[in-house]
N, C-alpha and C positions, 0 to 999 in steps of 0.2 A: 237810610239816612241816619246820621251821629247827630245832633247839635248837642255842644260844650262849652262849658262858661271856660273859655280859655285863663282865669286866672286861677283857680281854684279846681278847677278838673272835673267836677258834676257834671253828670249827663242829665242834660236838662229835655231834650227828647229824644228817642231811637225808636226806630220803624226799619222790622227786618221782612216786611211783608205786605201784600194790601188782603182784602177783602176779611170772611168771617173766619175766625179763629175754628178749626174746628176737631183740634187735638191738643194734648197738652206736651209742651216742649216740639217744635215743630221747626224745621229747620229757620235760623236768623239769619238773614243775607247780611246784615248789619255787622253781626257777629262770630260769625260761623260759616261764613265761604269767604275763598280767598279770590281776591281776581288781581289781573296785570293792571298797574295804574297807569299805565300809558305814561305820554307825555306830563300829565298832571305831580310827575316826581319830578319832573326838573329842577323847580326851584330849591327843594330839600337834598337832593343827591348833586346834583352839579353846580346850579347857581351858587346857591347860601354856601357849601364847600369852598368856592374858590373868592366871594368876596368876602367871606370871612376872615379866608388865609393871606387879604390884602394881594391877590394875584389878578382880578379885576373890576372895574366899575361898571357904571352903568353906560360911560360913555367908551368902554374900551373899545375901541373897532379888531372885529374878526371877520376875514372872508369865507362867506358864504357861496363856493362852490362843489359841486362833485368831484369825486375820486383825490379828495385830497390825502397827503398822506399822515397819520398819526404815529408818534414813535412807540407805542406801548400793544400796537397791533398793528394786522393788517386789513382787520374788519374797517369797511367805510361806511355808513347810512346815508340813504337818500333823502330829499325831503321828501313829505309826505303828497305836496301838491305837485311833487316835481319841477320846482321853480326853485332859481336861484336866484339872489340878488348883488350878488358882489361881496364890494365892502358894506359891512353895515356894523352898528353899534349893539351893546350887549343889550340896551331896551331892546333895541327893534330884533335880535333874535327871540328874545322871550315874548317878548308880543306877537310876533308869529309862529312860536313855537317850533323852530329852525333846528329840525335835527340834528344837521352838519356842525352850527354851531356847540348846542352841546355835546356831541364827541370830543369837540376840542376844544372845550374846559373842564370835561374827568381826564384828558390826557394828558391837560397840563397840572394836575392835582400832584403834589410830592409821589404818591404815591398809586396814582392813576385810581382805577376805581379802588383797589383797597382804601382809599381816602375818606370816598362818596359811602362806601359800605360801612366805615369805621362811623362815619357820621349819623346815616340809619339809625346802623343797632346800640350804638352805646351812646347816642346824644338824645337819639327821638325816637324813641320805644318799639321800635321794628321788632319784632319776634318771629315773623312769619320767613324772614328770610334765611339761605342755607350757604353754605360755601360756592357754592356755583354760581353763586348770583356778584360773584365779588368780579365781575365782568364786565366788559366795554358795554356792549346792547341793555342787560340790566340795568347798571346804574346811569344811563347816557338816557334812556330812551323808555325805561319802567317795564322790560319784559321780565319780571323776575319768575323765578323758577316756577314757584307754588302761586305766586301774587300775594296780596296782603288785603287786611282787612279795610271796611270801611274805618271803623272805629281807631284803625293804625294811622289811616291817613290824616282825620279827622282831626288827633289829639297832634299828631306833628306839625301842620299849618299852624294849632294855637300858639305853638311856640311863635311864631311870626308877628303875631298881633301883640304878647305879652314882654316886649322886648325880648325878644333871644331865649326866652323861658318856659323850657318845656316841662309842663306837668300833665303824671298820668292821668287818665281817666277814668273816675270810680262812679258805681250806679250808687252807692251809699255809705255815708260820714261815721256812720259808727253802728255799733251793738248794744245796748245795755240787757241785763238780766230783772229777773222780775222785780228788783228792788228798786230796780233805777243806775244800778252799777254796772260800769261801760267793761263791756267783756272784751272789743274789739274797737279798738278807735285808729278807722282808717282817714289819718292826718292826709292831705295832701302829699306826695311825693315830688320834688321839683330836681331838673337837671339845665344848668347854663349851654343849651343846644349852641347858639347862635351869638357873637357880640351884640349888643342893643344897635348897633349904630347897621350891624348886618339884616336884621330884620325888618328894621325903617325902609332900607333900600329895597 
């Protein structure tokens, strides 16, 4: 687990582990394993991407069934429960987390997942991703190559909460030396991920 003052970027707690400590420097799940984030990137790579770029709301209707066809591949996902529902609205895909749906809002991205990718890593601090992940199932669905950190996913939701503004995530504000003179002073770093009005939504 991350928690982050999403306005100022302090890790306010991280927990890469449970029970007794009983070496030093010991693997951090927190920090130091990557996993696939599943469906929990959608709102960062597919949603926020396309209402951002003013391509849809929350009320836009898109059909929810199999084997549709998308122009930027020929890959199709299934849902997960194997239910389809029709027409439905972009809440009601994201509240059901409707795979079909997001394939086909990275498909309609200017630039299909290059879009959701560009988003990632130069809007909301992704690091862990590689070129391969610049793909329909990646950014559609969070299979990315390596996977990414807690702490990746953690600091890019904050951009959500702090209007549209993502700032990194640092364990500490600064350094001083034995006089009291700051050797290192780690300010805040901030990037405008998201329009204010796209993270509301």
């Amino acid at each position: 687990i991350v928690v982050m003052d999403p306005y100022d970027g302090r890790i306010l707690g991280l927990s890469g582990g449970v029970g007794e400590k009983t070496r030093n420097f010991p693997l951090n799940r927190a920090t130091g394993t990557k996993r696939p984030p599943g469906s929990s990137v959608k709102p960062l790579a597919s949603y926020g991407p396309a209402i951002d770029l003013g391509l849809i709301t929350p009320d836009t209707t898109v059909l929810d069934s199999p084997g549709l066809t998308l122009k930027g591949t020929d890959w199709f996902p299934a849902n997960d429960s194997n239910q389809y529902f029709g027409m439905v609205s972009i809440y009601t895909a994201l509240q059901y987390s409707l795979n079909t749906v997001a394939a086909q809002i990275v498909d309609i991205l200017p630039e299909g997942p290059v879009t959701s990718y560009n988003y990632l890593v130069n809007h909301l601090g992704f690091t862990s991703l590689v070129p391969d992940d610049m793909s329909y199932a990646p950014m559609a669905l969070g299979q990315f190559t390596d996977g990414c950190t807690v702490r990746e996913m953690a600091q890019a939701y904050c951009s959500l909460v702090n209007d549209g503004v993502f700032t990194y995530s640092r364990t500490y504000t600064m350094i001083t030396d034995s006089e009291g003179n700051i050797v290192i002073d780690n300010t805040p770093r901030t990037i405008q991920a998201f329009e204010p009005n796209t993270a509301y939504t």
